[in-house]
VOTI-407089 format. One record per residue (C-alpha): residue number from 0; residue in one letter; x, y, z. Coordinates in steps of 0.5 Angstrom, whole numbers. Example, Ala and Ser with C-alpha at 12.3 -4.5 7.8 and 13.67 -1.06 7.14 Angstrom:
 resi resn     X     Y     Z
    0    A    25    -9    16
    1    S    27    -2    14
END
This chain:
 resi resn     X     Y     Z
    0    X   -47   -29   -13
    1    X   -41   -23   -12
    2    X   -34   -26   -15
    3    X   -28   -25    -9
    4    X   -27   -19   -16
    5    X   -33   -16   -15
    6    X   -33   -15    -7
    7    X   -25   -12    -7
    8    X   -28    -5    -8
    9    X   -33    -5    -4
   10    X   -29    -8     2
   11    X   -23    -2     1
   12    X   -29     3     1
   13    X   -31     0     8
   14    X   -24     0    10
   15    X   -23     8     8
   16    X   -26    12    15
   17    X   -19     9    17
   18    X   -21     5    24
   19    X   -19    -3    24
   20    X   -25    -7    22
   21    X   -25   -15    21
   22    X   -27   -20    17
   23    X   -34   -22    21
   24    X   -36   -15    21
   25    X   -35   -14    14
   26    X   -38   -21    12
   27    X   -45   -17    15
   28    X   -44   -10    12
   29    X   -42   -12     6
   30    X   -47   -17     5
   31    X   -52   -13     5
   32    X   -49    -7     1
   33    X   -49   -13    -4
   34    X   -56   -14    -3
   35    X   -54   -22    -2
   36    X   -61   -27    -1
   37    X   -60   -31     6
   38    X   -59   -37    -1
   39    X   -52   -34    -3
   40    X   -51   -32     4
   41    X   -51   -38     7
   42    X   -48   -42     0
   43    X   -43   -48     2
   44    X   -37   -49    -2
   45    X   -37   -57    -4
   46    X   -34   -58     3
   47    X   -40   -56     6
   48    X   -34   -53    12
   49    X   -34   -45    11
   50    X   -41   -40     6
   51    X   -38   -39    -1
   52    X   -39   -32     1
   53    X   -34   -31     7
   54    X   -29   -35     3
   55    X   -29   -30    -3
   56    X   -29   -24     2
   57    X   -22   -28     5
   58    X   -20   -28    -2
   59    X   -21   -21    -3
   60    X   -17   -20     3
   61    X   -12   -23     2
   62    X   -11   -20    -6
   63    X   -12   -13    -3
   64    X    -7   -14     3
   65    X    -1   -17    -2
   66    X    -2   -11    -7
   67    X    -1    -7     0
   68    X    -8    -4     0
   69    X    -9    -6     7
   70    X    -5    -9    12
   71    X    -6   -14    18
   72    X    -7   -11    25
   73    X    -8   -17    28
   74    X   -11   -23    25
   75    X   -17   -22    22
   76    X   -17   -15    23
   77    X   -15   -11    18
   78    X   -13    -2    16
   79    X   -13     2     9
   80    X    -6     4     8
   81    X    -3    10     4
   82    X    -3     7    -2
   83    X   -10     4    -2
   84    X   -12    11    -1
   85    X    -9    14    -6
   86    X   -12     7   -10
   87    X   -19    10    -7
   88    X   -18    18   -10
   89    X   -17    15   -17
   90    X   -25    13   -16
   91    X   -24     6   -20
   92    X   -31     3   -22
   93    X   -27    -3   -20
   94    X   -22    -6   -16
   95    X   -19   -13   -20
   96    X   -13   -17   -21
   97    X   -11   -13   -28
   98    X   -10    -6   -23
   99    X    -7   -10   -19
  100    X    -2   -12   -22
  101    X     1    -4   -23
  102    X     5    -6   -16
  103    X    10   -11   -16
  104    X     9   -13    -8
  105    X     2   -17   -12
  106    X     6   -18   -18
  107    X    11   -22   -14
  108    X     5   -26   -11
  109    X     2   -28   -17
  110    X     9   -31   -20
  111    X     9   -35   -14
  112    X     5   -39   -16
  113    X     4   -38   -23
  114    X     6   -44   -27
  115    X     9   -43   -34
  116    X     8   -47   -40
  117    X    14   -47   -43
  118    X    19   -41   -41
  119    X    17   -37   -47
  120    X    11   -36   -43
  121    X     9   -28   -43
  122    X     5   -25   -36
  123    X    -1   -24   -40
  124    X    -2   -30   -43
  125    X    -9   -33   -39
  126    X   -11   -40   -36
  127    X   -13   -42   -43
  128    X    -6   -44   -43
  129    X    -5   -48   -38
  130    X    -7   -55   -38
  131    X   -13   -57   -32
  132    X    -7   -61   -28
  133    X    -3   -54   -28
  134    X    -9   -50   -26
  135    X   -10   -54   -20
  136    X    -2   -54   -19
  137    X    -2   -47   -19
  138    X    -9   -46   -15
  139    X    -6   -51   -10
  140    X     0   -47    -9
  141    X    -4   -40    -8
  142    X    -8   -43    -3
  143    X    -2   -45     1
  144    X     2   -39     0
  145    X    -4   -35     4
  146    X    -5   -40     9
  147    X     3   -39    10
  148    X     2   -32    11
  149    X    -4   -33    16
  150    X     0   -38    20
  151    X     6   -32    20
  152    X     0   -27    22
  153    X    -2   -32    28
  154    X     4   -33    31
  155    X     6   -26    31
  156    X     0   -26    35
  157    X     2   -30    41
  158    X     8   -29    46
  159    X    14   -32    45
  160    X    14   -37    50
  161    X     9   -40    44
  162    X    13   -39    40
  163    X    19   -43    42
  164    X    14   -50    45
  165    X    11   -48    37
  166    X    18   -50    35
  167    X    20   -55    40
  168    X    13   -58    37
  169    X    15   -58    30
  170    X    22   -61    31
  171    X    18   -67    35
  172    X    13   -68    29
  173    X    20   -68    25
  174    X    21   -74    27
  175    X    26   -72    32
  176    X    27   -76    39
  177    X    26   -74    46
  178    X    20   -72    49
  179    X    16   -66    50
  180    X    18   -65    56
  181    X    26   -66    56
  182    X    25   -60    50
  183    X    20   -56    55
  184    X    25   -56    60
  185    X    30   -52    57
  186    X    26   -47    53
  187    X    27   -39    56
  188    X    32   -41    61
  189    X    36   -34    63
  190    X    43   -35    63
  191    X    43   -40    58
  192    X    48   -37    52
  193    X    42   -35    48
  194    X    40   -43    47
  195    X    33   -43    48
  196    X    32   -50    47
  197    X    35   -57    47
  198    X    32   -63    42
  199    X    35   -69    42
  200    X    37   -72    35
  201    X    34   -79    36
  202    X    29   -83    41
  203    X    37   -86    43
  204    X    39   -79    45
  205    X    46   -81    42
  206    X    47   -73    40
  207    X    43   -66    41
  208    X    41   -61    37
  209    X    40   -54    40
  210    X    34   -50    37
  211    X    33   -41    37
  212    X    27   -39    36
  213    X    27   -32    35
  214    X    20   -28    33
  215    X    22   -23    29
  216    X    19   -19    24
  217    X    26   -14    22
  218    X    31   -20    19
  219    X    36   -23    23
  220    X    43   -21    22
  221    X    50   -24    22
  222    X    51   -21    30
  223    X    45   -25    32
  224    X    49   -32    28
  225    X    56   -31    32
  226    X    53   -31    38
  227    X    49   -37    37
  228    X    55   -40    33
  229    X    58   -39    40
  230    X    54   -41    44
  231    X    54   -48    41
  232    X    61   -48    43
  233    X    61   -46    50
  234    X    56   -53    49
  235    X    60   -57    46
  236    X    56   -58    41
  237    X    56   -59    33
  238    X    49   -58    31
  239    X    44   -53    31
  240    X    38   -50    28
  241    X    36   -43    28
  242    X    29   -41    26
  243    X    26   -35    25
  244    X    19   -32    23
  245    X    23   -27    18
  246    X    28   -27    14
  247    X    36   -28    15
  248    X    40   -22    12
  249    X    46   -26     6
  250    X    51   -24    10
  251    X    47   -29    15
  252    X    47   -34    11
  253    X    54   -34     9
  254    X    57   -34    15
  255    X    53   -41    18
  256    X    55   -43    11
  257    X    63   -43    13
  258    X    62   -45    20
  259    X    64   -52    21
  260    X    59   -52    26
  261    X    53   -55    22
  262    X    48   -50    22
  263    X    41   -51    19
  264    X    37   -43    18
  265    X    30   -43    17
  266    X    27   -37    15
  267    X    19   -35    16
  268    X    17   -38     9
  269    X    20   -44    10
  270    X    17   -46    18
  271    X    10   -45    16
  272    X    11   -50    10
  273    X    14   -54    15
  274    X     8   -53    19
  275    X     3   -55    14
  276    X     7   -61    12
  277    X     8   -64    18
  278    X     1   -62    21
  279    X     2   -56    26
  280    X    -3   -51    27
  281    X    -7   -53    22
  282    X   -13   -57    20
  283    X   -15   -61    13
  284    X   -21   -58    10
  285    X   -22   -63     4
  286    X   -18   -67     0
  287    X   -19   -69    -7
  288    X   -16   -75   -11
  289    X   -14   -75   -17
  290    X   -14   -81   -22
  291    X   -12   -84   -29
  292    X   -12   -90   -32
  293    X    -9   -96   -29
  294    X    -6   -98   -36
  295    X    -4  -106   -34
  296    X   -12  -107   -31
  297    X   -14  -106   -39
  298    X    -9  -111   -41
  299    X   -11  -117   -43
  300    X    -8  -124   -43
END
Protein backbone atom coordinates (compact mmCIF):
# COMPACT_ATOMS: atom_id res chain seq x y z
CA UNK A 1 0.00 0.00 0.00
CA UNK A 2 1.39 3.39 -1.27
CA UNK A 3 2.18 6.14 1.58
CA UNK A 4 0.24 9.76 0.78
CA UNK A 5 4.64 10.09 0.33
CA UNK A 6 4.59 7.82 -2.68
CA UNK A 7 1.53 8.98 -4.28
CA UNK A 8 2.79 13.10 -4.42
CA UNK A 9 4.74 12.51 -7.70
CA UNK A 10 2.47 10.55 -9.61
CA UNK A 11 -0.37 12.96 -8.75
CA UNK A 12 1.56 16.13 -9.92
CA UNK A 13 2.50 14.39 -12.94
CA UNK A 14 -1.02 13.47 -13.70
CA UNK A 15 -1.74 17.15 -13.14
CA UNK A 16 1.23 18.36 -15.66
CA UNK A 17 -0.95 18.54 -19.01
CA UNK A 18 -2.46 21.55 -17.30
CA UNK A 19 -6.29 21.06 -17.39
CA UNK A 20 -8.27 21.14 -13.80
CA UNK A 21 -8.69 17.43 -12.53
CA UNK A 22 -10.46 16.07 -9.24
CA UNK A 23 -9.73 14.10 -6.60
CA UNK A 24 -12.59 11.00 -7.73
CA UNK A 25 -10.99 11.20 -11.16
CA UNK A 26 -7.46 10.68 -9.68
CA UNK A 27 -8.64 8.13 -7.20
CA UNK A 28 -9.08 5.86 -10.46
CA UNK A 29 -6.04 7.02 -12.75
CA UNK A 30 -3.77 6.79 -10.00
CA UNK A 31 -4.96 3.82 -8.58
CA UNK A 32 -4.28 1.91 -11.58
CA UNK A 33 -0.67 3.63 -12.20
CA UNK A 34 -0.17 2.27 -9.01
CA UNK A 35 -1.13 -1.34 -9.80
CA UNK A 36 -3.25 -1.16 -6.53
CA UNK A 37 -5.21 -4.75 -5.75
CA UNK A 38 -9.19 -4.40 -5.51
CA UNK A 39 -7.83 -5.50 -1.47
CA UNK A 40 -5.94 -2.11 -1.12
CA UNK A 41 -8.23 -0.22 -2.91
CA UNK A 42 -11.15 -0.66 -1.12
CA UNK A 43 -9.04 -0.95 2.56
CA UNK A 44 -11.22 0.83 5.25
CA UNK A 45 -9.38 3.07 7.83
CA UNK A 46 -10.27 1.90 11.49
CA UNK A 47 -13.57 4.21 10.96
CA UNK A 48 -14.69 1.98 8.37
CA UNK A 49 -16.03 5.66 6.99
CA UNK A 50 -13.47 6.58 3.77
CA UNK A 51 -10.71 3.47 1.52
CA UNK A 52 -7.31 4.05 3.16
CA UNK A 53 -6.28 4.78 -0.51
CA UNK A 54 -8.28 8.02 -1.13
CA UNK A 55 -7.55 9.34 2.43
CA UNK A 56 -3.74 9.08 1.63
CA UNK A 57 -4.63 10.80 -1.92
CA UNK A 58 -6.33 13.72 0.17
CA UNK A 59 -3.09 13.94 2.40
CA UNK A 60 -0.95 14.14 -0.85
CA UNK A 61 -3.38 16.85 -2.14
CA UNK A 62 -3.21 18.66 0.70
CA UNK A 63 0.65 18.64 1.26
CA UNK A 64 1.18 19.52 -2.36
CA UNK A 65 -1.37 22.22 -2.30
CA UNK A 66 0.32 23.92 0.95
CA UNK A 67 3.76 23.83 -0.69
CA UNK A 68 1.99 25.67 -3.75
CA UNK A 69 2.54 22.94 -6.29
CA UNK A 70 -1.02 23.16 -7.06
CA UNK A 71 -3.88 25.30 -6.24
CA UNK A 72 -7.92 24.82 -5.80
CA UNK A 73 -10.39 25.64 -8.34
CA UNK A 74 -12.99 24.66 -6.95
CA UNK A 75 -13.61 22.12 -4.09
CA UNK A 76 -11.87 19.06 -5.06
CA UNK A 77 -10.69 20.00 -8.14
CA UNK A 78 -7.32 20.88 -8.53
CA UNK A 79 -4.36 22.73 -11.16
CA UNK A 80 -0.56 22.51 -11.48
CA UNK A 81 1.01 25.87 -10.60
CA UNK A 82 4.17 27.38 -12.09
CA UNK A 83 5.88 26.42 -9.33
CA UNK A 84 5.07 22.56 -9.39
CA UNK A 85 6.05 22.81 -12.92
CA UNK A 86 9.05 23.99 -12.51
CA UNK A 87 9.40 21.17 -9.31
CA UNK A 88 8.43 18.52 -12.53
CA UNK A 89 11.37 19.87 -14.81
CA UNK A 90 13.99 19.09 -12.21
CA UNK A 91 12.92 15.14 -12.88
CA UNK A 92 12.59 14.13 -9.25
CA UNK A 93 12.58 10.42 -8.56
CA UNK A 94 10.30 11.63 -5.65
CA UNK A 95 8.36 14.12 -4.27
CA UNK A 96 8.41 14.13 -0.26
CA UNK A 97 7.86 16.11 2.77
CA UNK A 98 12.10 16.66 2.72
CA UNK A 99 11.83 18.57 -0.74
CA UNK A 100 9.09 19.97 0.43
CA UNK A 101 10.38 21.78 3.14
CA UNK A 102 12.52 24.09 0.34
CA UNK A 103 9.48 26.46 0.25
CA UNK A 104 8.41 28.22 3.21
CA UNK A 105 4.62 28.43 2.41
CA UNK A 106 4.77 24.37 3.72
CA UNK A 107 7.52 25.30 6.35
CA UNK A 108 4.71 27.64 7.73
CA UNK A 109 2.33 24.85 7.43
CA UNK A 110 4.09 22.24 9.34
CA UNK A 111 5.18 24.39 12.25
CA UNK A 112 1.62 24.97 12.75
CA UNK A 113 1.26 22.04 14.28
CA UNK A 114 4.66 20.92 15.34
CA UNK A 115 4.83 20.35 18.88
CA UNK A 116 8.17 21.23 20.10
CA UNK A 117 9.90 19.44 23.22
CA UNK A 118 11.43 22.13 24.77
CA UNK A 119 12.26 25.34 23.04
CA UNK A 120 15.75 24.38 22.03
CA UNK A 121 14.15 21.89 19.64
CA UNK A 122 15.74 21.84 16.10
CA UNK A 123 13.40 21.68 12.87
CA UNK A 124 15.07 18.19 11.88
CA UNK A 125 14.65 16.67 14.86
CA UNK A 126 12.22 13.64 14.05
CA UNK A 127 8.88 11.84 16.08
CA UNK A 128 11.29 10.19 18.04
CA UNK A 129 11.55 12.90 19.95
CA UNK A 130 8.17 13.61 20.60
CA UNK A 131 6.23 11.62 23.40
CA UNK A 132 3.03 9.39 22.09
CA UNK A 133 0.66 12.34 23.57
CA UNK A 134 2.57 14.89 21.68
CA UNK A 135 2.38 13.02 18.52
CA UNK A 136 -1.33 12.76 18.80
CA UNK A 137 -1.50 16.52 19.42
CA UNK A 138 0.56 17.45 16.75
CA UNK A 139 -1.60 15.08 14.24
CA UNK A 140 -4.80 16.31 15.69
CA UNK A 141 -3.84 19.54 15.03
CA UNK A 142 -2.63 19.00 11.42
CA UNK A 143 -6.12 17.15 10.47
CA UNK A 144 -7.86 20.45 11.99
CA UNK A 145 -5.96 22.97 10.16
CA UNK A 146 -6.80 21.03 6.64
CA UNK A 147 -10.20 20.65 7.57
CA UNK A 148 -10.14 24.63 8.24
CA UNK A 149 -8.84 25.27 4.71
CA UNK A 150 -11.26 22.72 2.98
CA UNK A 151 -14.01 24.65 5.09
CA UNK A 152 -12.61 28.07 3.46
CA UNK A 153 -12.59 26.47 0.08
CA UNK A 154 -16.16 25.25 0.53
CA UNK A 155 -17.51 28.45 1.67
CA UNK A 156 -16.01 30.48 -1.16
CA UNK A 157 -17.80 28.01 -3.30
CA UNK A 158 -21.10 29.18 -2.30
CA UNK A 159 -22.91 32.63 -2.91
CA UNK A 160 -22.66 35.23 -0.22
CA UNK A 161 -26.04 35.15 0.63
CA UNK A 162 -25.05 31.38 2.34
CA UNK A 163 -22.43 33.06 3.65
CA UNK A 164 -24.11 35.38 5.61
CA UNK A 165 -27.07 32.54 7.04
CA UNK A 166 -23.65 30.59 7.65
CA UNK A 167 -22.85 33.08 10.03
CA UNK A 168 -25.85 33.93 11.22
CA UNK A 169 -25.99 30.06 11.90
CA UNK A 170 -22.81 30.16 13.83
CA UNK A 171 -23.31 33.10 16.03
CA UNK A 172 -26.87 30.89 17.18
CA UNK A 173 -24.60 27.86 17.84
CA UNK A 174 -22.71 30.33 19.89
CA UNK A 175 -24.88 30.65 22.25
CA UNK A 176 -26.35 33.43 21.26
CA UNK A 177 -30.41 34.53 21.60
CA UNK A 178 -33.05 35.32 19.16
CA UNK A 179 -34.03 32.99 16.40
CA UNK A 180 -33.07 32.33 13.08
CA UNK A 181 -35.55 33.89 11.58
CA UNK A 182 -35.51 37.39 13.41
CA UNK A 183 -31.50 37.19 12.15
CA UNK A 184 -32.70 36.22 8.46
CA UNK A 185 -34.87 39.19 8.30
CA UNK A 186 -32.32 41.67 8.14
CA UNK A 187 -29.42 39.62 6.17
CA UNK A 188 -28.64 41.46 2.67
CA UNK A 189 -31.30 44.11 2.95
CA UNK A 190 -29.97 47.16 0.36
CA UNK A 191 -29.97 50.67 2.22
CA UNK A 192 -29.10 49.14 5.67
CA UNK A 193 -25.73 51.04 6.26
CA UNK A 194 -23.51 47.96 5.34
CA UNK A 195 -25.29 45.73 8.58
CA UNK A 196 -25.93 42.68 7.05
CA UNK A 197 -27.53 41.37 9.91
CA UNK A 198 -28.83 41.41 13.56
CA UNK A 199 -28.50 38.93 16.25
CA UNK A 200 -29.72 39.45 19.57
CA UNK A 201 -27.21 39.35 22.41
CA UNK A 202 -29.43 36.75 24.63
CA UNK A 203 -32.88 34.65 24.69
CA UNK A 204 -34.36 38.12 26.45
CA UNK A 205 -33.13 40.43 23.54
CA UNK A 206 -31.90 42.89 26.21
CA UNK A 207 -29.02 44.23 23.69
CA UNK A 208 -28.38 43.33 19.76
CA UNK A 209 -25.07 42.78 18.16
CA UNK A 210 -24.87 43.79 14.50
CA UNK A 211 -23.00 41.16 12.23
CA UNK A 212 -20.97 41.88 8.77
CA UNK A 213 -20.08 39.17 6.77
CA UNK A 214 -17.89 39.57 4.37
CA UNK A 215 -16.68 36.64 1.77
CA UNK A 216 -13.61 37.91 0.74
CA UNK A 217 -10.35 36.41 -0.54
CA UNK A 218 -7.98 40.30 -0.49
CA UNK A 219 -7.84 41.40 3.26
CA UNK A 220 -10.13 43.86 4.79
CA UNK A 221 -8.71 47.19 5.48
CA UNK A 222 -9.54 49.98 7.71
CA UNK A 223 -11.96 51.95 5.09
CA UNK A 224 -13.99 48.76 5.32
CA UNK A 225 -13.87 48.93 9.58
CA UNK A 226 -14.87 52.95 9.56
CA UNK A 227 -17.61 52.22 7.63
CA UNK A 228 -19.13 49.83 9.72
CA UNK A 229 -17.77 51.79 12.89
CA UNK A 230 -20.21 54.18 11.53
CA UNK A 231 -22.79 52.34 10.51
CA UNK A 232 -23.03 51.19 14.26
CA UNK A 233 -23.50 54.50 15.21
CA UNK A 234 -26.10 55.81 13.09
CA UNK A 235 -27.89 52.58 14.90
CA UNK A 236 -27.19 53.34 18.28
CA UNK A 237 -25.61 50.49 18.81
CA UNK A 238 -22.36 49.62 21.11
CA UNK A 239 -21.52 45.83 19.89
CA UNK A 240 -20.59 44.47 16.62
CA UNK A 241 -19.08 41.54 15.02
CA UNK A 242 -17.28 41.51 11.64
CA UNK A 243 -16.30 38.48 10.05
CA UNK A 244 -14.32 37.93 7.27
CA UNK A 245 -13.04 34.30 5.42
CA UNK A 246 -9.53 36.42 4.77
CA UNK A 247 -7.91 38.32 6.89
CA UNK A 248 -7.98 41.90 8.57
CA UNK A 249 -5.00 44.37 7.49
CA UNK A 250 -3.11 46.00 11.14
CA UNK A 251 -4.27 48.98 10.58
CA UNK A 252 -7.75 47.23 10.84
CA UNK A 253 -7.05 46.02 13.56
CA UNK A 254 -5.96 48.69 15.11
CA UNK A 255 -8.35 51.02 14.90
CA UNK A 256 -11.45 48.43 16.00
CA UNK A 257 -9.19 48.46 18.95
CA UNK A 258 -9.52 52.24 19.57
CA UNK A 259 -12.81 52.49 19.12
CA UNK A 260 -14.97 52.74 21.99
CA UNK A 261 -17.45 51.02 20.27
CA UNK A 262 -16.78 47.01 21.21
CA UNK A 263 -15.78 45.73 17.92
CA UNK A 264 -15.14 41.67 17.58
CA UNK A 265 -12.89 41.12 14.14
CA UNK A 266 -12.79 37.39 12.89
CA UNK A 267 -10.60 36.62 10.58
CA UNK A 268 -10.83 33.24 7.97
CA UNK A 269 -8.83 31.13 10.27
CA UNK A 270 -10.48 31.66 13.32
CA UNK A 271 -14.24 31.39 11.81
CA UNK A 272 -13.52 27.90 10.65
CA UNK A 273 -12.21 26.79 13.93
CA UNK A 274 -15.24 28.15 15.22
CA UNK A 275 -17.36 26.01 12.82
CA UNK A 276 -15.67 23.19 13.82
CA UNK A 277 -15.92 23.65 17.48
CA UNK A 278 -19.38 24.46 17.50
CA UNK A 279 -20.46 21.98 14.98
CA UNK A 280 -21.42 24.06 11.74
CA UNK A 281 -20.74 22.32 8.21
CA UNK A 282 -19.00 19.76 9.60
CA UNK A 283 -19.44 16.04 10.93
CA UNK A 284 -17.71 13.59 13.63
CA UNK A 285 -15.73 11.02 11.73
CA UNK A 286 -14.36 8.95 14.90
CA UNK A 287 -13.50 9.77 18.38
CA UNK A 288 -11.11 8.41 20.35
CA UNK A 289 -10.67 8.17 24.11
CA UNK A 290 -7.74 8.49 25.86
CA UNK A 291 -7.52 6.85 29.42
CA UNK A 292 -5.01 6.85 32.40
CA UNK A 293 -4.92 5.46 35.80
CA UNK A 294 -7.80 6.68 37.97
CA UNK A 295 -5.07 6.58 41.04
CA UNK A 296 -7.82 6.80 44.09
CA UNK A 297 -9.61 3.10 42.55
CA UNK A 298 -6.11 1.60 43.42
CA UNK A 299 -5.95 3.10 46.91
CA UNK A 300 -6.81 0.78 49.62
CA UNK A 301 -8.38 1.30 52.95
Amino acid sequence: MPTYEDIMLPFLKRLSDGQVHSLQELRQVLADELQLTEEERTRQLPSGLQSIFYNRLGWARTHLKKAMLIEAIASGRFQITERGRKVLQTNPSRIDNRLLTQFAEFKEFKSHYQVKADQTETEDSGEADKTPSEMIHSYYQELRNTLAEDLLQQISDRSPAFFEHLVLDLLLKMGYGGSREDAAQVVGKSGDEGIDGIIKEDRLGLDVIYVQAKRWKNSVGSPEIQGFIGALQLKGAHKGIFITTSTFTQAAKEIAARVGTRIVLIDGLQLAQLMIDYGVGVATETVYEIKRIDSDYFIEE
